[in-house]
PyMOL CGO cylinders between C-alpha atoms (Angstrom):
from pymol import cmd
from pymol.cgo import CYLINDER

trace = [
    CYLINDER, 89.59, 86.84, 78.48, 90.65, 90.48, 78.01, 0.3, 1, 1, 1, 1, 1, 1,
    CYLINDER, 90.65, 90.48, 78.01, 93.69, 92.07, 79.19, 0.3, 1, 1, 1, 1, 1, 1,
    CYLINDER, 93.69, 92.07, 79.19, 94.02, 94.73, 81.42, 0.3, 1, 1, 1, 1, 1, 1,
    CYLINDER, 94.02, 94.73, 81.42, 95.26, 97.48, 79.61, 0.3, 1, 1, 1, 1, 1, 1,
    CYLINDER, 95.26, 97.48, 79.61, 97.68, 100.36, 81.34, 0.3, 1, 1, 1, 1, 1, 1,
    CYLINDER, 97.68, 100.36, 81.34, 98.73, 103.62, 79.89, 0.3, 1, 1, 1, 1, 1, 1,
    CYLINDER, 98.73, 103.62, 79.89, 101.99, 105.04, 81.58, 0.3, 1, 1, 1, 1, 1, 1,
    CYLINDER, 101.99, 105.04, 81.58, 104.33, 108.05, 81.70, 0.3, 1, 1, 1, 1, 1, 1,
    CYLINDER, 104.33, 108.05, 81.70, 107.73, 107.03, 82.37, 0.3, 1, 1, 1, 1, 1, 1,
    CYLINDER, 107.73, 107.03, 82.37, 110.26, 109.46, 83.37, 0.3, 1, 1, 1, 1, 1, 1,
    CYLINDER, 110.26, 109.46, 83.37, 112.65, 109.63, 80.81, 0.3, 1, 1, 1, 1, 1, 1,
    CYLINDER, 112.65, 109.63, 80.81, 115.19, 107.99, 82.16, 0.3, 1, 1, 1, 1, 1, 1,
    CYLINDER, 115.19, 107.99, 82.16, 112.87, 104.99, 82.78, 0.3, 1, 1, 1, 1, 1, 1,
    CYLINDER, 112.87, 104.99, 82.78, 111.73, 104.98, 79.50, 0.3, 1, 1, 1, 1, 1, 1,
    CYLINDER, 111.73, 104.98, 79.50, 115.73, 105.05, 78.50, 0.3, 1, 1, 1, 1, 1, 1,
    CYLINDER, 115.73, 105.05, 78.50, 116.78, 102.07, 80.58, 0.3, 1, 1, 1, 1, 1, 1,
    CYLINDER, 116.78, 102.07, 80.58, 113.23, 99.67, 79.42, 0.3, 1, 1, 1, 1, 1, 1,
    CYLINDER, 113.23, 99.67, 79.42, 114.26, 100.85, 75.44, 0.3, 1, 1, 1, 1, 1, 1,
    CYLINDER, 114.26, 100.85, 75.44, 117.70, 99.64, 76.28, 0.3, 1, 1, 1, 1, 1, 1,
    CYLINDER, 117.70, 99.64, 76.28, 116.84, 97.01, 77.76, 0.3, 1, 1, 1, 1, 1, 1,
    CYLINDER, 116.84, 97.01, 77.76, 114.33, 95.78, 75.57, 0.3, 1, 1, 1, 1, 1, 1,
    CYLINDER, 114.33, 95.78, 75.57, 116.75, 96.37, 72.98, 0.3, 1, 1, 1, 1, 1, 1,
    CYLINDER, 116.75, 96.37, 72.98, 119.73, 93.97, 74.68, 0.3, 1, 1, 1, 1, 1, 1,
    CYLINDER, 119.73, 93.97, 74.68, 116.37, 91.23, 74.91, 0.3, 1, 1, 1, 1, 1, 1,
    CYLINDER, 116.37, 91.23, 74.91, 115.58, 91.80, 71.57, 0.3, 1, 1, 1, 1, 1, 1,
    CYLINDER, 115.58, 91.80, 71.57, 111.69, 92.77, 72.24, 0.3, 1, 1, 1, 1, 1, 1,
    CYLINDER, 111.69, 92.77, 72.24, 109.21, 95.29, 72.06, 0.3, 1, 1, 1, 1, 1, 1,
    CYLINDER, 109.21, 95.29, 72.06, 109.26, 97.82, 74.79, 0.3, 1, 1, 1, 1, 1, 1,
    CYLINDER, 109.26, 97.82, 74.79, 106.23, 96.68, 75.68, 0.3, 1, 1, 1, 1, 1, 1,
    CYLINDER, 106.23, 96.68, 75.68, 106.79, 93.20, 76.43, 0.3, 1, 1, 1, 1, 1, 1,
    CYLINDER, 106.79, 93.20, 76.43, 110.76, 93.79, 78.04, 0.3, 1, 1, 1, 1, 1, 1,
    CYLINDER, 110.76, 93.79, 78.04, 108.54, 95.81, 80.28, 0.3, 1, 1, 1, 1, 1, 1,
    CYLINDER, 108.54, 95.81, 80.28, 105.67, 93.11, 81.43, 0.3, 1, 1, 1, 1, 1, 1,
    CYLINDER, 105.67, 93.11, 81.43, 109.28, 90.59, 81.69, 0.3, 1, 1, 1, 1, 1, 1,
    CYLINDER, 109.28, 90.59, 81.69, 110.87, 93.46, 84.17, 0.3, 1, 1, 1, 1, 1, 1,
    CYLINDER, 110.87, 93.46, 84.17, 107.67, 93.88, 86.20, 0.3, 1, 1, 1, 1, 1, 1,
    CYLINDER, 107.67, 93.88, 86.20, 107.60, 90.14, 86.61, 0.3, 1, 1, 1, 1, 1, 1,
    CYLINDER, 107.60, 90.14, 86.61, 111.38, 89.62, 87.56, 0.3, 1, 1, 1, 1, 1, 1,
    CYLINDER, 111.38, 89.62, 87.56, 110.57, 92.60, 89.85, 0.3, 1, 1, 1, 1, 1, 1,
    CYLINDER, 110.57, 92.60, 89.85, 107.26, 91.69, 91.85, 0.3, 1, 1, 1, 1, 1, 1,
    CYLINDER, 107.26, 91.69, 91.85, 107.22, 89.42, 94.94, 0.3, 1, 1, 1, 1, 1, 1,
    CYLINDER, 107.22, 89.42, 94.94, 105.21, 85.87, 93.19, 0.3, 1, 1, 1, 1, 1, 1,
    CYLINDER, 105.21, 85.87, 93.19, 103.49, 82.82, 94.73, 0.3, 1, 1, 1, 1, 1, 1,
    CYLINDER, 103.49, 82.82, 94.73, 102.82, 80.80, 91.56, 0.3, 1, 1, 1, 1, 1, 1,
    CYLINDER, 102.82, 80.80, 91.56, 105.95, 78.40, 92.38, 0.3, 1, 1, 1, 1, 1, 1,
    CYLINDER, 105.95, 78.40, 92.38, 104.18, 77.98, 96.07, 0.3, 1, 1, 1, 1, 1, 1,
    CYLINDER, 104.18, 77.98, 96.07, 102.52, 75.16, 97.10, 0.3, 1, 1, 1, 1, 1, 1,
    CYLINDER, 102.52, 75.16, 97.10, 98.78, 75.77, 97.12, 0.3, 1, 1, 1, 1, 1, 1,
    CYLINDER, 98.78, 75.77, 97.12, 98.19, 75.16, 100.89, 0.3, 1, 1, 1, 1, 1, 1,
    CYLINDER, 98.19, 75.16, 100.89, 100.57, 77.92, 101.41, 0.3, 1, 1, 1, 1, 1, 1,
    CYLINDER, 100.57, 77.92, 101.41, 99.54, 80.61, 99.19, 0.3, 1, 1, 1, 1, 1, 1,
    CYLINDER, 99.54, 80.61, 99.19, 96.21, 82.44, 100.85, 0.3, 1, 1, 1, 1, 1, 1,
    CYLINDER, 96.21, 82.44, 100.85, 98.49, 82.79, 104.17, 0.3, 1, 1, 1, 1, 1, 1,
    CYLINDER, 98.49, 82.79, 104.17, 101.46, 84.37, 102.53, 0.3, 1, 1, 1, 1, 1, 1,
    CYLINDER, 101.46, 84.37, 102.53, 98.94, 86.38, 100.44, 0.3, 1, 1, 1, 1, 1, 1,
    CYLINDER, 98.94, 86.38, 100.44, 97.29, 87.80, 103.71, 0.3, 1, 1, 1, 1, 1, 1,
    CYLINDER, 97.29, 87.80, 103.71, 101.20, 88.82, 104.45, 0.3, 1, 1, 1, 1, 1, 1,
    CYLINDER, 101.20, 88.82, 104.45, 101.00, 91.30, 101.58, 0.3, 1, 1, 1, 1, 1, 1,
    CYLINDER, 101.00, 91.30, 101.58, 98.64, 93.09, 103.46, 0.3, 1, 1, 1, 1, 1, 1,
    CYLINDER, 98.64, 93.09, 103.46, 100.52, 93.72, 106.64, 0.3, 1, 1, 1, 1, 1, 1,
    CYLINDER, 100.52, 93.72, 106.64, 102.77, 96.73, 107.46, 0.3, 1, 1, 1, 1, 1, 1,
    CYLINDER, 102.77, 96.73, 107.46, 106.18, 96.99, 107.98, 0.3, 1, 1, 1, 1, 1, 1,
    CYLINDER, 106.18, 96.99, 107.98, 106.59, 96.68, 111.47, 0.3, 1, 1, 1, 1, 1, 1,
    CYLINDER, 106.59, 96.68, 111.47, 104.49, 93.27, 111.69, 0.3, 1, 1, 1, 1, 1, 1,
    CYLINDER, 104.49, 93.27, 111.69, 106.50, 91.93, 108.42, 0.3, 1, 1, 1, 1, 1, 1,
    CYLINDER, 106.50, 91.93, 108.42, 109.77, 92.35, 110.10, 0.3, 1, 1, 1, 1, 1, 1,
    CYLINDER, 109.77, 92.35, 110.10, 108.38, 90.74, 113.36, 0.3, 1, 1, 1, 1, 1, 1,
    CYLINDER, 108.38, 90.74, 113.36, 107.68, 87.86, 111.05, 0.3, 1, 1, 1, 1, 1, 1,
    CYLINDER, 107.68, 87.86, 111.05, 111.05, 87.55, 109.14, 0.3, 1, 1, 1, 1, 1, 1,
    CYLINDER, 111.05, 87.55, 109.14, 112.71, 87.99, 112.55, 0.3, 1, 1, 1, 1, 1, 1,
    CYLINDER, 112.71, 87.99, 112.55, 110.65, 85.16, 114.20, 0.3, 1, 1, 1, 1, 1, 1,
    CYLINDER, 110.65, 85.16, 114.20, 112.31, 81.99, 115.59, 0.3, 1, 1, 1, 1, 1, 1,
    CYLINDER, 112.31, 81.99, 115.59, 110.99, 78.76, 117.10, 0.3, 1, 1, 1, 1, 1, 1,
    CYLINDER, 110.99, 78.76, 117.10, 111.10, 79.25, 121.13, 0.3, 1, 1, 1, 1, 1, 1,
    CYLINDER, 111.10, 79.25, 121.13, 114.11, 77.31, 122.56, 0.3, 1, 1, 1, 1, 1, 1,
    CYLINDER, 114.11, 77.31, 122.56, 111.95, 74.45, 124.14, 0.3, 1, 1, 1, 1, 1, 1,
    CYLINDER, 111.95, 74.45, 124.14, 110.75, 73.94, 120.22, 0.3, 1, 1, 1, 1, 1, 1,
    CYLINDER, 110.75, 73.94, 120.22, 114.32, 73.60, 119.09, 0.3, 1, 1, 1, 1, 1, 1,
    CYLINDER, 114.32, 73.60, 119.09, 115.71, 71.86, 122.00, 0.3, 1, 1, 1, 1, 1, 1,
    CYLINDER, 115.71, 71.86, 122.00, 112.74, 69.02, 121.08, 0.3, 1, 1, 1, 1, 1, 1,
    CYLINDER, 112.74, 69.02, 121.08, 113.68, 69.46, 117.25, 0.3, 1, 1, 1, 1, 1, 1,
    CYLINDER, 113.68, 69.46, 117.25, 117.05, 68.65, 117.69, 0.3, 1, 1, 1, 1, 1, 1,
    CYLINDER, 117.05, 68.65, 117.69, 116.58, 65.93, 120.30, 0.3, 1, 1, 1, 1, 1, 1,
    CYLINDER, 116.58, 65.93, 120.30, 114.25, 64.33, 118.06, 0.3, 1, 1, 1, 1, 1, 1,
    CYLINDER, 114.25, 64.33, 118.06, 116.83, 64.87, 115.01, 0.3, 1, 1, 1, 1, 1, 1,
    CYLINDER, 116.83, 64.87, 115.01, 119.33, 62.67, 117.46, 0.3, 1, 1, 1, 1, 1, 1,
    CYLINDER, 119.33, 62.67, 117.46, 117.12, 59.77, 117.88, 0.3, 1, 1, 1, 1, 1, 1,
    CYLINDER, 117.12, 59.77, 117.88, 116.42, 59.79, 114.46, 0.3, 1, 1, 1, 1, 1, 1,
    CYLINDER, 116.42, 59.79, 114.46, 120.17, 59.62, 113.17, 0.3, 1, 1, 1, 1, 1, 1,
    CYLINDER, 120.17, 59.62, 113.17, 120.57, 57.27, 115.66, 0.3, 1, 1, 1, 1, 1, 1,
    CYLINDER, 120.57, 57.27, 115.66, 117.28, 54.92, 114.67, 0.3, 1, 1, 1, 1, 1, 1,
    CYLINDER, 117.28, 54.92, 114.67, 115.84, 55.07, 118.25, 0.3, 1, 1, 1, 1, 1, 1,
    CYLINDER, 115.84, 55.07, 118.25, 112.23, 57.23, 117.24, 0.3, 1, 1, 1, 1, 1, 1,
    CYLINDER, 112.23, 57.23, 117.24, 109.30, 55.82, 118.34, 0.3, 1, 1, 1, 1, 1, 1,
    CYLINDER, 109.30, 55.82, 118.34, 106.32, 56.11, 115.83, 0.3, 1, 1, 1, 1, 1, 1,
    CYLINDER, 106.32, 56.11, 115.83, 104.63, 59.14, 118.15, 0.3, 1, 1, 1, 1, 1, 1,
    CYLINDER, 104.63, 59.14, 118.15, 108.08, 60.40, 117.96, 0.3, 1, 1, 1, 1, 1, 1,
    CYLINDER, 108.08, 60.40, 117.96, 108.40, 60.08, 114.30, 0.3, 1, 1, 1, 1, 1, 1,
    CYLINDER, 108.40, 60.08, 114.30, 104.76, 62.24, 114.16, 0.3, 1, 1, 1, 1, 1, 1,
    CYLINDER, 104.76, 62.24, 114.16, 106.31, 64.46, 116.06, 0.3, 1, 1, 1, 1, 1, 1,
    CYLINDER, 106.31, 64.46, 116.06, 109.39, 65.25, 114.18, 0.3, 1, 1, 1, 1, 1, 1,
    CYLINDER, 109.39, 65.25, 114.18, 107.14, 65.22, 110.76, 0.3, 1, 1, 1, 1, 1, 1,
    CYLINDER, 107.14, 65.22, 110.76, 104.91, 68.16, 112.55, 0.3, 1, 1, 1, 1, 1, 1,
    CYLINDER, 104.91, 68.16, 112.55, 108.07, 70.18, 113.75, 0.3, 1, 1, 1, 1, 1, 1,
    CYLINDER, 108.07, 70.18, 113.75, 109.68, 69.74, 110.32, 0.3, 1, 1, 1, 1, 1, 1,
    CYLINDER, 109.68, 69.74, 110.32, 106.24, 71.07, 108.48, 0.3, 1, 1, 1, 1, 1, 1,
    CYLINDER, 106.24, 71.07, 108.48, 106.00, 73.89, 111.17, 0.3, 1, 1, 1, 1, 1, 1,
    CYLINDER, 106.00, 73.89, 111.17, 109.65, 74.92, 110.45, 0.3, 1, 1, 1, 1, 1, 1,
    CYLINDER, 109.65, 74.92, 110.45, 109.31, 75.13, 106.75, 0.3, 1, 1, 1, 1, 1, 1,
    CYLINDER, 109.31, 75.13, 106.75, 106.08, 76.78, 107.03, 0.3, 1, 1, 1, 1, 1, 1,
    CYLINDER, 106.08, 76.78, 107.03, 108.33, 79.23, 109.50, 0.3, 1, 1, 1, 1, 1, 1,
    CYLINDER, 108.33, 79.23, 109.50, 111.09, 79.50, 107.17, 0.3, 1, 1, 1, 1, 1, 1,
    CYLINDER, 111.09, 79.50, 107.17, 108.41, 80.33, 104.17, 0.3, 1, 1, 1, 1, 1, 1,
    CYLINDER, 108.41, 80.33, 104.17, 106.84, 83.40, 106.25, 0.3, 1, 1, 1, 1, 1, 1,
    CYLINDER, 106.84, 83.40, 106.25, 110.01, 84.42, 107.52, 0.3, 1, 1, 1, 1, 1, 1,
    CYLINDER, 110.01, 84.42, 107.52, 111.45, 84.37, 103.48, 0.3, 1, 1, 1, 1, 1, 1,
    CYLINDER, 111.45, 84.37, 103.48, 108.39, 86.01, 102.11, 0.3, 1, 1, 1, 1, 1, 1,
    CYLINDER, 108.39, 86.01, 102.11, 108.51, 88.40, 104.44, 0.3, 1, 1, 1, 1, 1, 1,
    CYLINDER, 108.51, 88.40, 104.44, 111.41, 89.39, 103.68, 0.3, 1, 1, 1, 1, 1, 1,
    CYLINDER, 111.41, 89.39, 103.68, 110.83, 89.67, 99.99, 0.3, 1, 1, 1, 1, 1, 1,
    CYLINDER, 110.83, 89.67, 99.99, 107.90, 91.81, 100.89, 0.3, 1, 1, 1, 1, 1, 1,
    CYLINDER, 107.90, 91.81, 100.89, 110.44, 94.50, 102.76, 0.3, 1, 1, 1, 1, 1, 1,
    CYLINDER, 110.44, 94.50, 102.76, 113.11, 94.31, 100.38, 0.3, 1, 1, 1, 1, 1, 1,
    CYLINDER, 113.11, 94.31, 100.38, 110.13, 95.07, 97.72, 0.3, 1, 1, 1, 1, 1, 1,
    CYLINDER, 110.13, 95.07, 97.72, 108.51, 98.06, 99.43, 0.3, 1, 1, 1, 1, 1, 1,
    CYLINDER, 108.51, 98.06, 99.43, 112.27, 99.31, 99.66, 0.3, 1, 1, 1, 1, 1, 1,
    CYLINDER, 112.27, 99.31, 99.66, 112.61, 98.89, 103.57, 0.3, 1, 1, 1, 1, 1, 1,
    CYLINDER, 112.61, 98.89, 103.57, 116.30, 97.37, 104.04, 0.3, 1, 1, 1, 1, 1, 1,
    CYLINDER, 116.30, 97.37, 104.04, 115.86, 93.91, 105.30, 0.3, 1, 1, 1, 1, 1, 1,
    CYLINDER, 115.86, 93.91, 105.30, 117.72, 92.73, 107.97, 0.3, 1, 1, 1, 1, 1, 1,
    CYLINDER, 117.72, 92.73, 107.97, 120.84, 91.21, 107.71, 0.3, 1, 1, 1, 1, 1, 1,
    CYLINDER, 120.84, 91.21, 107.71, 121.58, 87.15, 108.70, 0.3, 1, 1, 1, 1, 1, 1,
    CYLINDER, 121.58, 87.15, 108.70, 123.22, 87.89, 111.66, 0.3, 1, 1, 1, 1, 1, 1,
    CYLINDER, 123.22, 87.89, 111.66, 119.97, 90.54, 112.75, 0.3, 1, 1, 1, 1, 1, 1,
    CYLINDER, 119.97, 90.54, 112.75, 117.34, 87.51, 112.34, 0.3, 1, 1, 1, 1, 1, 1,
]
cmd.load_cgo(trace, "trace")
């Protein structure tokens, strides 16, 4: 399989900062510069697979819906039943349906906490500023 193959004009400043910093990696301009692009970009090979085509279809969205998502929270009722069922548990009182239950919040929260985290990757990539701790 061939490589794609990209010819680019870097400003020379660029170009300054990738020579030295291919020089302080002790590399080829070329290939300190397909290391920075990859330290640089936003990927989902470290995802779990069942994961990957949603946050994918993220990439697509604009600003406005991207911070919607990394500002989203579970509705109090959710958490309310989260942490109830968190109580039981610690205290060895779940029934089985109870024990479904918490499994299903617990997936829906990390699958939460994964769009909410990618989304914010996403801004802070495009350059929008992400929003602080406190702001989500």
């Amino acid at each position: 399989m061939s490589r794609p193959v990209l010819t680019l004009e870097l400003p020379d400043d660029v170009y300054e900062r990738v020579r030295r910093a291919a020089k302080g990696m002790n590399q080829p301009v070329e290939k300190a510069l397909v290391n920075i692009v990859r330290a640089a970009t936003p990927s989902l090979e470290k995802v779990p697979a069942e994961y990957r085509a949603e946050l994918e279809a993220m990439e697509d969205l604009g600003a406005e819906e991207l911070l919607r998502i990394a500002r989203s929270r579970p509705t109090p009722a959710t958490q309310r039943r989260l942490e109830r069922l968190l109580d039981k548990n610690q205290s060895g009182t779940l029934s089985d349906r109870e024990r479904q239950a918490l499994v299903t919040l617990r997936a829906d929260g990390d699958r939460r906490m994964l769009q909410r985290s990618y989304a914010a990757l996403l801004l802070k990539y495009r350059g929008i500023p992400v929003p602080s701790l406190e702001d989500l």
